[in-house]
DSSP file (Angstrom, degrees, kcal/mol; ACC not computed):
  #  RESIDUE AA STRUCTURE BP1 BP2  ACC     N-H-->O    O-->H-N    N-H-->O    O-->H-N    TCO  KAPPA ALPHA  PHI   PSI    X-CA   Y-CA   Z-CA
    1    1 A X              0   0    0      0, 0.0     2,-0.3     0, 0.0     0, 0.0   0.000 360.0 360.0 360.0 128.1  111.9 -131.7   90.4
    2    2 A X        -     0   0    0      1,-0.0     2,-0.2     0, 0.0    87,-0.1  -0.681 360.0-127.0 -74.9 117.4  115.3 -131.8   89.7
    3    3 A X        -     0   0    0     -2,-0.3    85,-0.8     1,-0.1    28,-0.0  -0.593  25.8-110.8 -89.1 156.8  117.7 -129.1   89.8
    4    4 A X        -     0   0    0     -2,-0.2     2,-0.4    83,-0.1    28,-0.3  -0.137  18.6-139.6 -36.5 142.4  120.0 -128.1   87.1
    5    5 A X  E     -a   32   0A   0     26,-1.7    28,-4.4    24,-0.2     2,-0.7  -0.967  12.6-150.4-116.2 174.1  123.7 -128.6   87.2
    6    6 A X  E     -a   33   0A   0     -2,-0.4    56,-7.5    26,-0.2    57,-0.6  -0.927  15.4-179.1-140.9 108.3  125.5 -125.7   85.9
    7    7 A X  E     -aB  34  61A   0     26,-1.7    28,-2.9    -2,-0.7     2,-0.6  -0.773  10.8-162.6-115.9 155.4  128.7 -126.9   84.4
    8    8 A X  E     -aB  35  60A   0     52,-2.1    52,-2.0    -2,-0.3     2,-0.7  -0.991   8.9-151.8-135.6 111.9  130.9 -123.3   82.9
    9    9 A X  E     -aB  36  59A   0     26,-3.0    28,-3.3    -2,-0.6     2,-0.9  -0.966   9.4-149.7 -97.6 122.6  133.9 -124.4   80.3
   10   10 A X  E     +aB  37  58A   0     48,-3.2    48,-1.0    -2,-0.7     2,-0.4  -0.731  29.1 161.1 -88.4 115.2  136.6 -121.8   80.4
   11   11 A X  E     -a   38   0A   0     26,-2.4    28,-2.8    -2,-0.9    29,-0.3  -0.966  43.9-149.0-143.1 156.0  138.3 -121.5   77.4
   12   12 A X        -     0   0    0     -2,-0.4    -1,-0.1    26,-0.2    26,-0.1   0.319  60.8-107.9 -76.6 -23.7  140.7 -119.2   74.9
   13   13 A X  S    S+     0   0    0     24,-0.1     5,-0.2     1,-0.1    44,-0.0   0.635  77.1 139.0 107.1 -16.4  139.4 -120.3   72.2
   14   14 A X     >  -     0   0    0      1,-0.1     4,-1.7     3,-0.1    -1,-0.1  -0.029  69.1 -98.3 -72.4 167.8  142.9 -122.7   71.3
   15   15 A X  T  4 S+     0   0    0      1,-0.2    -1,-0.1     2,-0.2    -2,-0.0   0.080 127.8  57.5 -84.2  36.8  142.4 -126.2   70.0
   16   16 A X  T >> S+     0   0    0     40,-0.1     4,-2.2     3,-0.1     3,-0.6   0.419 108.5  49.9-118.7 -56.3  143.0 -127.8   73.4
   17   17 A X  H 3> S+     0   0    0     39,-0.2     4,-2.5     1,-0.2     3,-0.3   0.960 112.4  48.0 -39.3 -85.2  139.7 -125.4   74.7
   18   18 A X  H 3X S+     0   0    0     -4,-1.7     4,-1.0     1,-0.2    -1,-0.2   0.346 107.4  54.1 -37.0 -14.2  137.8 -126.6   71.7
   19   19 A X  H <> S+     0   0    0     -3,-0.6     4,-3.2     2,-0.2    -1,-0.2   0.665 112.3  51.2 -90.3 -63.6  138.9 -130.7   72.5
   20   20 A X  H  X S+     0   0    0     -4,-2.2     4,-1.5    -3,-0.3    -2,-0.2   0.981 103.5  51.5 -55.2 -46.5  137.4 -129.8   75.9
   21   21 A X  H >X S+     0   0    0     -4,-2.5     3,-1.9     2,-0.2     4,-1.9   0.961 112.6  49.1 -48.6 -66.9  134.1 -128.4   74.8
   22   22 A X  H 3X S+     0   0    0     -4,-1.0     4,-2.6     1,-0.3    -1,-0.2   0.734 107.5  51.3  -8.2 -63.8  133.5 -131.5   72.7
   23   23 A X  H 3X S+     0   0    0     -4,-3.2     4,-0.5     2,-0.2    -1,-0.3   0.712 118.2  42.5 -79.3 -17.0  134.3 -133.8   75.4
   24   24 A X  H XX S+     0   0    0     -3,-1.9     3,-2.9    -4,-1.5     4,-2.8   0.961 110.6  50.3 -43.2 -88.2  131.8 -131.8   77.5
   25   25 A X  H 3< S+     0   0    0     -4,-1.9    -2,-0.2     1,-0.2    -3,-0.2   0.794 112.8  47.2 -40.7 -45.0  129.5 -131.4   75.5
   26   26 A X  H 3< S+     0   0    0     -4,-2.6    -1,-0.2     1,-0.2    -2,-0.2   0.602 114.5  46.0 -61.8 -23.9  129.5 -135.2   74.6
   27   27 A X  H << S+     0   0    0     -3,-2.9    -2,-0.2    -4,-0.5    -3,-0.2   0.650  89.4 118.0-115.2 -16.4  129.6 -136.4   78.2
   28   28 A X     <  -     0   0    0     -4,-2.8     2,-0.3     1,-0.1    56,-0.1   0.201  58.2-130.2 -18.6 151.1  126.7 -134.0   79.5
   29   29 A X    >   -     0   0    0     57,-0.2     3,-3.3   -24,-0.1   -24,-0.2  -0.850  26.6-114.4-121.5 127.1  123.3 -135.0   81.0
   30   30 A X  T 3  S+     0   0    0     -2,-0.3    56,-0.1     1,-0.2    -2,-0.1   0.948 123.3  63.2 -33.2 -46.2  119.9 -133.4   79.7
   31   31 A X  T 3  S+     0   0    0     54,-0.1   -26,-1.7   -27,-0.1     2,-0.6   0.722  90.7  95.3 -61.3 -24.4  119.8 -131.9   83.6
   32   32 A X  E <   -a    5   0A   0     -3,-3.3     2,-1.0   -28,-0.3   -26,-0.2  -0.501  58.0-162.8 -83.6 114.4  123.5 -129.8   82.5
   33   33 A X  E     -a    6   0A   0    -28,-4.4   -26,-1.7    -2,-0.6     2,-0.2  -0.931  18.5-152.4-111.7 122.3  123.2 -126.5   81.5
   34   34 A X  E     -a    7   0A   0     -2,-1.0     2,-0.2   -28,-0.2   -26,-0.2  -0.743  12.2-170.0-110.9 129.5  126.6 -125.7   79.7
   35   35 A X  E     -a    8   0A   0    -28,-2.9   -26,-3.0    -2,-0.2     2,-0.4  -0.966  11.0-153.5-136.5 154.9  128.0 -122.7   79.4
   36   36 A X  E     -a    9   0A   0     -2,-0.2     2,-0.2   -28,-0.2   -26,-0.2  -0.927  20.4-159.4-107.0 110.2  131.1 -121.9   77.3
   37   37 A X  E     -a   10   0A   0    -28,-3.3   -26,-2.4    -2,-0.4     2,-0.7  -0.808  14.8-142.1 -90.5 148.6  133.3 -118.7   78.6
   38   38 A X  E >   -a   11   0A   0      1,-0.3     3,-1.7    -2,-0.2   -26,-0.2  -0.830   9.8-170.5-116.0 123.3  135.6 -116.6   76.8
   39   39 A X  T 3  S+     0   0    0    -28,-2.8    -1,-0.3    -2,-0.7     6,-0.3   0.943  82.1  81.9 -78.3 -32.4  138.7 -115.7   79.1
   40   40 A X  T 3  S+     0   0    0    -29,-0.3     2,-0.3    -3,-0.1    -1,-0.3   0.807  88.1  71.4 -34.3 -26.6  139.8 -113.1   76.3
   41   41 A X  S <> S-     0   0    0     -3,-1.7     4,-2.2     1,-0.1     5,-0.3  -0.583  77.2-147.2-103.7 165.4  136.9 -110.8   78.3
   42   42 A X  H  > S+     0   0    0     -2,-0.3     4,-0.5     1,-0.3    -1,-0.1   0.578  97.1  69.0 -98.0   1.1  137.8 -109.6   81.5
   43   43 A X  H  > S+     0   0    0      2,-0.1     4,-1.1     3,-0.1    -1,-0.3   0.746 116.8  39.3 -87.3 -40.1  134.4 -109.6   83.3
   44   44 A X  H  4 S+     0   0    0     -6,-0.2    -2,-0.2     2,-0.2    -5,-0.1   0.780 106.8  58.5 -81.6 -24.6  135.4 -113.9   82.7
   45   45 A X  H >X S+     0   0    0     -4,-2.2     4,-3.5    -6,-0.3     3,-1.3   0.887 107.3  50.9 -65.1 -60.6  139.0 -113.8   83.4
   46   46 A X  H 3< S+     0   0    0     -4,-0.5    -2,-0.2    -5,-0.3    -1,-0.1   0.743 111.1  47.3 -29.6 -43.5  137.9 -112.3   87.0
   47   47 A X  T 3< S+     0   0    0     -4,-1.1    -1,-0.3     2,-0.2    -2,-0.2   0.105 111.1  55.7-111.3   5.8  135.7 -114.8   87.5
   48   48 A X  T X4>S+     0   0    0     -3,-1.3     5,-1.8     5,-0.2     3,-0.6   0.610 108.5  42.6 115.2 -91.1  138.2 -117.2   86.5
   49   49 A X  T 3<5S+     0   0    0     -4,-3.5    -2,-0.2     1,-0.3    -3,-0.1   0.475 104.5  65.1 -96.4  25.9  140.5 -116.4   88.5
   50   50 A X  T 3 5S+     0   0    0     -5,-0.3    -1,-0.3     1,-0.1    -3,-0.2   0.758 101.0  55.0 -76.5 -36.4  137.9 -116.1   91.4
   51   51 A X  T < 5S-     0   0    0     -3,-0.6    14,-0.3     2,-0.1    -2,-0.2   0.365 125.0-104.7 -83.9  -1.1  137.3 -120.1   91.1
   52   52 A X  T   5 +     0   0    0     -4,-0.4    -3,-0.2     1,-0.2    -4,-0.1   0.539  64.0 169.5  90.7  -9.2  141.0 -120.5   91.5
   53   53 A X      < -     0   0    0     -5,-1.8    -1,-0.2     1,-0.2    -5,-0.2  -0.312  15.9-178.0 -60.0 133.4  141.5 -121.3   87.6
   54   54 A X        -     0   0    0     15,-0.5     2,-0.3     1,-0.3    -1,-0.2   0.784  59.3 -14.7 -75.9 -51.6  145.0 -121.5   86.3
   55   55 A X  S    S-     0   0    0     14,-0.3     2,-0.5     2,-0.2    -1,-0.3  -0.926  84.7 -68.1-157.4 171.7  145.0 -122.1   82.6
   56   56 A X  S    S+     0   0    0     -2,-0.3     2,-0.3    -3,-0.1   -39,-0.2  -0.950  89.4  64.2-137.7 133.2  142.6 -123.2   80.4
   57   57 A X  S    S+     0   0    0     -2,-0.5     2,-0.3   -41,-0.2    -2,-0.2  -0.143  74.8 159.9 -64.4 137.2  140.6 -125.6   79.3
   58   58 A X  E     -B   10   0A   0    -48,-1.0   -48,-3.2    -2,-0.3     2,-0.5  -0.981  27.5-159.5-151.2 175.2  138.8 -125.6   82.6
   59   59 A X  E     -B    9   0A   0     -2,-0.3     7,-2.0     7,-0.2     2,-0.4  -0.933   1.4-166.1-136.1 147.9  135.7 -126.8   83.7
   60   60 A X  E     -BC   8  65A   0    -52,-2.0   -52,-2.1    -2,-0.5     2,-0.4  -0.989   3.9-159.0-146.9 140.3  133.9 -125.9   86.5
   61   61 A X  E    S-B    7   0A   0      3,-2.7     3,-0.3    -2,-0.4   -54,-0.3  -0.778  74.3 -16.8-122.0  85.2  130.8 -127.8   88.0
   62   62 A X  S    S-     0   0    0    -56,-7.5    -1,-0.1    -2,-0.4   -55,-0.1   0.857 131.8 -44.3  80.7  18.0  128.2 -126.1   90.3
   63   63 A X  S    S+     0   0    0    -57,-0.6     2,-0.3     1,-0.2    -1,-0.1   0.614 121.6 113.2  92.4   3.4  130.5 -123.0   91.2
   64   64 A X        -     0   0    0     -3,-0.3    -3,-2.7    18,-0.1     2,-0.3  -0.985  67.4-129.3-100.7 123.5  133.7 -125.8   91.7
   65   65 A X  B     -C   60   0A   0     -2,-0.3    -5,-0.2   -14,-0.3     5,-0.1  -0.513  36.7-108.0 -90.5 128.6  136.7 -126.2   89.8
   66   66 A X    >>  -     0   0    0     -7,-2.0     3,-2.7    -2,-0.3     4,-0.7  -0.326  22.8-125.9 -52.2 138.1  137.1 -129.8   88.7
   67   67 A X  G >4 S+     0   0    0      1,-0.3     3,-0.8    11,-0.2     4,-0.2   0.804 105.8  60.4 -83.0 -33.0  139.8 -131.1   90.6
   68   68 A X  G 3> S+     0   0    0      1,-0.3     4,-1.0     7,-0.2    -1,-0.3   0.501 108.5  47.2 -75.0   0.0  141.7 -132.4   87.2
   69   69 A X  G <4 S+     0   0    0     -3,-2.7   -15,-0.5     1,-0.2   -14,-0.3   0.414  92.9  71.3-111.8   6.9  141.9 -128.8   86.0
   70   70 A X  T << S+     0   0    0     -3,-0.8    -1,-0.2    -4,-0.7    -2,-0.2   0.840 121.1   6.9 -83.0  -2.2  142.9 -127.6   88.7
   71   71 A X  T  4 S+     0   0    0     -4,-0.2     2,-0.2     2,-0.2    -2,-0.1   0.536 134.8  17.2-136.0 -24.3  146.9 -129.3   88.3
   72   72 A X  S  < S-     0   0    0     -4,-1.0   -17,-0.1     1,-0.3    -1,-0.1  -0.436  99.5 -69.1-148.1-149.3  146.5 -130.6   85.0
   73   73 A X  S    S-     0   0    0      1,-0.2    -1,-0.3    -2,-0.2    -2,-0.2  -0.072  72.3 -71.3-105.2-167.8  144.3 -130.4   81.9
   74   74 A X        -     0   0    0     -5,-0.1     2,-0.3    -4,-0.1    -1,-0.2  -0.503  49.0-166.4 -84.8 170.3  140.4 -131.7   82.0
   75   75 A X    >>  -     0   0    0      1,-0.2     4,-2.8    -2,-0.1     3,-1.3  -0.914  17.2-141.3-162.1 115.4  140.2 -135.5   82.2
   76   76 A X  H >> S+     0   0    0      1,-0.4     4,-3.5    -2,-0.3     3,-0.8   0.969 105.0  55.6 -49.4 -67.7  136.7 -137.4   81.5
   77   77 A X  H 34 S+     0   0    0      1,-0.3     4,-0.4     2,-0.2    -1,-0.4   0.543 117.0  40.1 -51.6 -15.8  137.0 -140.0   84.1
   78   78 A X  H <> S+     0   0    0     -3,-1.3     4,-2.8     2,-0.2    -1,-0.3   0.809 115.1  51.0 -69.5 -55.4  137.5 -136.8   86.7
   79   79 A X  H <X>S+     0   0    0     -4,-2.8     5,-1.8    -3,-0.8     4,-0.8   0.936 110.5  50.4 -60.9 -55.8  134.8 -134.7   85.1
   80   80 A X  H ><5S+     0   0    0     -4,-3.5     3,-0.6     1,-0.2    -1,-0.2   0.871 112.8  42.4 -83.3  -4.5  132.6 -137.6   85.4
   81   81 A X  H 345S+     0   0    0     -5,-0.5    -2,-0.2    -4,-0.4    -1,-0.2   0.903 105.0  65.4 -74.6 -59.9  133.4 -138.2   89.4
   82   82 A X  H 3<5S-     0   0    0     -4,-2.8    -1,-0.2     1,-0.2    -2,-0.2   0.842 134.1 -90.4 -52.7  -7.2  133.2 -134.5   90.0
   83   83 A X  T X<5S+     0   0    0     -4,-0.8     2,-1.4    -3,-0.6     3,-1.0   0.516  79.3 141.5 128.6  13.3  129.1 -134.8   88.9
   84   84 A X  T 3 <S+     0   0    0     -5,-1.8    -1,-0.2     1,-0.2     3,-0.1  -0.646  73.3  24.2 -85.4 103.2  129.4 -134.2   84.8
   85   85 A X  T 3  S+     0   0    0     -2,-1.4     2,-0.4     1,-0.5    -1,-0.2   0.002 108.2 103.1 136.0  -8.7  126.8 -136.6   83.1
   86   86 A X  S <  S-     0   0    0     -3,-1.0    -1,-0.5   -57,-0.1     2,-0.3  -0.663  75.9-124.3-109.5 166.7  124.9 -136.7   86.1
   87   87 A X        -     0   0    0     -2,-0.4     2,-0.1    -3,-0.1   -83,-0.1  -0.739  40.7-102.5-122.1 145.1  121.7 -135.0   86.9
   88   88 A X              0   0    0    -85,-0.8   -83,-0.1    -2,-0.3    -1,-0.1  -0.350 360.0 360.0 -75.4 147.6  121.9 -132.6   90.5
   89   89 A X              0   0    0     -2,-0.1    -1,-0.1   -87,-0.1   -85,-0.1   0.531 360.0 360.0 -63.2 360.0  120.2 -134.4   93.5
């Protein structure tokens, strides 16, 4: 049995956010359960800025902030070394 992985896009909602979801969404594995957060609320913002997120898009994998959002914007070829597309061991 296989566990999920539990990939969290942080987003505003701006068309940079929405570019990210996409690419997310697009590069996801049956095994990924995606969720989309809205930093406008403040219970998400917290939690946010609890994972060390700066600005957003960011993506977060398994309770880790992808290393390409952490300096710069999301980046596939990053997303998919940090475990996105891949089903958890």
């Amino acid at each position: 049995m296989s566990i999920n992985r539990k990939i969290e896009v942080f987003s505003a909602g701006c068309p940079a956010c929405e570019e990210t979801i996409e690419l997310v969404n697009r590069v996801a594995c049956s095994s990924c359960e995606l969720s989309v957060l809205d930093m406008n609320l403040a219970e998400v913002a917290e939690r946010a800025r609890k994972l060390g997120v700066g600005s957003v898009p960011a993506v977060v994998i398994d309770g880790k902030l992808a290393e390409c959002c952490a300096g710069g914007g999301p980046d596939e070829a990053a997303l998919r070394a940090a475990g996105l597309g891949q089903p958890s061991a």
